[in-house]
C-alpha positions, 0 to 999 in steps of 0.5 A, a space after each residue: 536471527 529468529 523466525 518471526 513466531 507469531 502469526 495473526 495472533 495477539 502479540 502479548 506485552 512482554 514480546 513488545 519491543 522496538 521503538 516508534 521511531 522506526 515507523 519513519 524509516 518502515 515507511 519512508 524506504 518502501 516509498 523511496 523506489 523505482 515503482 512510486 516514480 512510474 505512479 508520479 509519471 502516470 499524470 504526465 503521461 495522460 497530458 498533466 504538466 508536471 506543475 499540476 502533476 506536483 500539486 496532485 502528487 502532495 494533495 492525494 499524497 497528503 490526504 490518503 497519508 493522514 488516513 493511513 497513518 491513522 491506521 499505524 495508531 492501531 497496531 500497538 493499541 491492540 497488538 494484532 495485524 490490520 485484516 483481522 481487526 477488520 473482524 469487529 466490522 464486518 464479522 468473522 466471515 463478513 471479513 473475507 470479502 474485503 481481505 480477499 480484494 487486499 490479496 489480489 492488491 499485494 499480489 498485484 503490487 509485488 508482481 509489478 515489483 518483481 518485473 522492474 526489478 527483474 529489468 533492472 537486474 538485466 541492465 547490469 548483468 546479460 541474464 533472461 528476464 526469467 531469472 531476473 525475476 526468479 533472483 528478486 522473488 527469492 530473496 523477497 521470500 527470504 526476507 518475509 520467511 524471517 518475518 517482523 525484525 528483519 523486515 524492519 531492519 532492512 528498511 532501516 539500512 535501505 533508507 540510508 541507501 536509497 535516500 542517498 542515491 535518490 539525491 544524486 538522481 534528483 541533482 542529475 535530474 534538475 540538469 534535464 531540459 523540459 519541454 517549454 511550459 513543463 512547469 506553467 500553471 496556466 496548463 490544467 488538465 482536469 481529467 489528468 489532475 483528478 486522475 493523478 490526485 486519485 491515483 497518489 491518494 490511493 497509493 498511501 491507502 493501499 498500506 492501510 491494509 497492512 500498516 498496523 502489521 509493523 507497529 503490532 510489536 511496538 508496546 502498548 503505551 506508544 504515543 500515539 501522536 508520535 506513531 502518526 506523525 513518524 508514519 505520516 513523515 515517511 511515507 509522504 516524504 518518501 512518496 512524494 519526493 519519488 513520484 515528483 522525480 518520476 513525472 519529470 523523468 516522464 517529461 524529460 525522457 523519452 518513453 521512460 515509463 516503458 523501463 523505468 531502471 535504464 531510464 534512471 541508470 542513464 542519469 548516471 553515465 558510466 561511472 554511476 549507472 552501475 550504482 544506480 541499478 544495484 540500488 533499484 534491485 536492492 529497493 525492489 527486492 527488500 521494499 517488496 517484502 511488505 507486500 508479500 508478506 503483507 499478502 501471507 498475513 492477509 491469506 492467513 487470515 482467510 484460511 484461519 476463518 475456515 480452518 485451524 492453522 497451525 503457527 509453525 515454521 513449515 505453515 509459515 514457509 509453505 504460504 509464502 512459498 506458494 505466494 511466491 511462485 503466483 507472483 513469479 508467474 504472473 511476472 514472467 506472463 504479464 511483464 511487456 504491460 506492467 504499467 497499464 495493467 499496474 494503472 488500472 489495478 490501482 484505480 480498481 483498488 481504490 473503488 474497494 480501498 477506500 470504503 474499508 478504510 473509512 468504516 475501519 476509522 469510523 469503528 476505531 476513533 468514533 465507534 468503540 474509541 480503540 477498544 475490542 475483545 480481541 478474542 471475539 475477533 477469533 470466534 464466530 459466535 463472540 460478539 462481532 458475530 458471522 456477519 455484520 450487515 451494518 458493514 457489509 450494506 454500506 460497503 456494497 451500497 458504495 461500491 454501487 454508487 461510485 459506478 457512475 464516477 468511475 473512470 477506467 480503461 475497462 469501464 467509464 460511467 456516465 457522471 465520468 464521461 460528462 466531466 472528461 474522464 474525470 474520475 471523482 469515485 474516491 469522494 463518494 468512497 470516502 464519505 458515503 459509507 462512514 455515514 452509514 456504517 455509524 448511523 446503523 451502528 449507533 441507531 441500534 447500539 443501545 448506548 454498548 459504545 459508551 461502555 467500551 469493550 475490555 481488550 482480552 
């Protein structure tokens, strides 16, 4: 078993290998976890019943998907990690902010992780909370020093183990009594739809980050419909398939959100509940390496814009080590309201999240149609420059103007407050700023996008 080499350089031709295929598994496993069925509670537990709270799940699933997997098609065209092909719109340095916020968005999502699987190792074993997370953060930061392949192969088998011991949830679950009218569409909840909706959106978008990160080494000529669909297949069904368990578990049993492992191991008596809690330890553990070593990627990328770093063994273990013990604070300090603050960390995210997705898509499949000099994207003074204003203005011109829709338990604007609560940023995050970033673009291109730049 080799140490991935490569950092956030170009993976050359003859190192590609793997098949598309295994997008499916990458991001079906990730999905099928104890943290995406506190997402699908979050609407119930905001007064959704759980026949809204399905409609949201698919919709903002479906939606924020098909912009995610948009991004999958990315890796094998240019063989480099999602952050710095962010590079061509924001500009080397212009790039950092953006990064900066998908840093605090992994640390927050491994956080999380690290204290349900933590609590779930308490279920099975009489071991300190501390520990428990010491045990999950460890083996996490095994799996992410290893890197790419073994990432890739330990979501494979944790497909075939998650998915079967979720279907034995999801028959004990429909065994549950509901409350009366749990599944009446007469009973809509604007406010928790929209809030639902958003929040399952967002989840798909919050890969965008690092998606083309495991679909870098697959070789160039991919198919990349194949590569969109494979993506799409398994993160919806995944997500969808959790989240919707995770709202009737919300419904169904009490106080369930407040520990979400002892909630499903009580679905198996004493015969399964052991089964049921080493299966959520493995998913926590090995689902969570995306994050971390999404968060390595992402750092990298920052401190390379500052500094030269060095491709090496010792780099690679020190920042992950370091990752690993903010994340192992943060668990052991944060832990008794990981589900208030993992809400309002979404919703802040997806203020952020979603005008970088859009100016990335819009640079991608309108703009430069796929094609970059890969080596500008390292080099300051190259082509894509310092910073690109044309970028960075309609960024923070949406972040301004999602303000008087935002709906958070920190902030409320005034547009949100009139409609109840009902949080509709996300509409203006998803099409203000891929208007302006492409008309400022093509306004002062001068006809360059017609002329496609040469990957290098």
């Amino acid at each position: 078993m080799k140490v991935e080499r490569h950092f956030i350089e170009f993976v050359p031709e003859d190192e590609r290998h793997g098949n598309v295929r295994s997008l499916f598994s990458m991001w079906f496993a990730p999905n099928v976890a104890l943290i995406t069925m506190i997402t699908g509670g979050l609407g119930v537990q905001t007064g959704l019943n759980l026949f809204w709270s399905a409609v949201a799940i698919v919709l903002g699933n479906l939606i924020g998907g098909i912009l995610m997997a948009l991004h999958s098609v990315q890796g094998p065209r240019l063989g480099i990690p999602q952050m710095i092909q962010s590079r061509a719109q924001f500009g080397v340095m212009g790039a950092v902010f953006p990064i900066l916020l998908v840093i605090l968005m992994y640390v927050g999502y491994c956080t999380t992780n690290v204290v349900i699987g933590a609590q779930a190792f308490a279920s099975v074993a009489s071991i300190p909370f501390g520990w428990g997370v010491v045990i999950v953060a460890a083996v996490t930061f095994f799996v992410a020093v290893i890197g790419y392949d073994l990432i890739h192969g330990v979501q494979k088998a944790l497909s075939v183990i998650s998915g079967l011991v979720f279907l034995y949830v999801t028959i004990a679950v429909f065994q549950l009594d509901y409350p009366q009218n749990s599944w009446s569409p007469a009973q809509f909840n604007s406010t928790s739809f929209l809030l639902l909706f958003s929040v399952s959106a967002t989840w798909q978008l919050t890969y965008g980050p690092y998606i083309a990160d495991y679909s870098r080494y697959l070789p160039k000529d991919t198919d990349s419909r194949k590569t969109f669909f494979y993506t799409l297949g398994g993160t919806f069904l995944g997500a969808v398939w959790c989240m919707i368990l995770g709202a009737i578990l919300t419904d169904a049993v009490p106080r369930f959100l407040e520990n979400p492992s002892l909630g499903v191991a009580s679905l198996g008596g004493s015969t399964w509940s052991l089964v049921l809690n080493f299966s959520a330890i493995l998913s926590v553990m090995f689902g969570n390496v995306i994050n971390l070593y999404g968060a390595f990627m992402s750092i990298t990328t920052v401190l390379e814009t500052f500094i030269k770093i060095k491709s090496t063994l010792q780099t690679r273990f020190t920042l992950i080590f370091i990752t690993t013990l903010i994340v192992i604070t943060l668990a052991v300090l944060g832990h008794n309201s990981f589900v208030e603050h993992f809400e309002t960390l979404m919703l802040l995210l997806s203020y952020t999240l979603f005008p970088w997705t859009t100016i990335n898509l819009v640079d991608f499949f309108f703009l430069r149609h796929g094609t970059y000099n890969l080596s500008a994207l390292f080099d300051p003074k190259g082509e894509y420059g310092t910073y690109n204003w044309k970028a960075l203005i309609p960024y923070l011109i949406t972040i301004v103007c999602e303000v008087p829709f935002m709906s958070t338990a920190l902030y409320e604007g005034p547009i949100a407050r009139a409609l109840n609560g009902a949080d509709l940023a996300w509409i203006v995050a998803i099409t203000l700023p891929g208007i302006l970033y492409y008309y400022l673009m093509k306004k002062n291109s001068h006809g360059d996008f017609d002329k496609h730049t040469t990957i290098s």
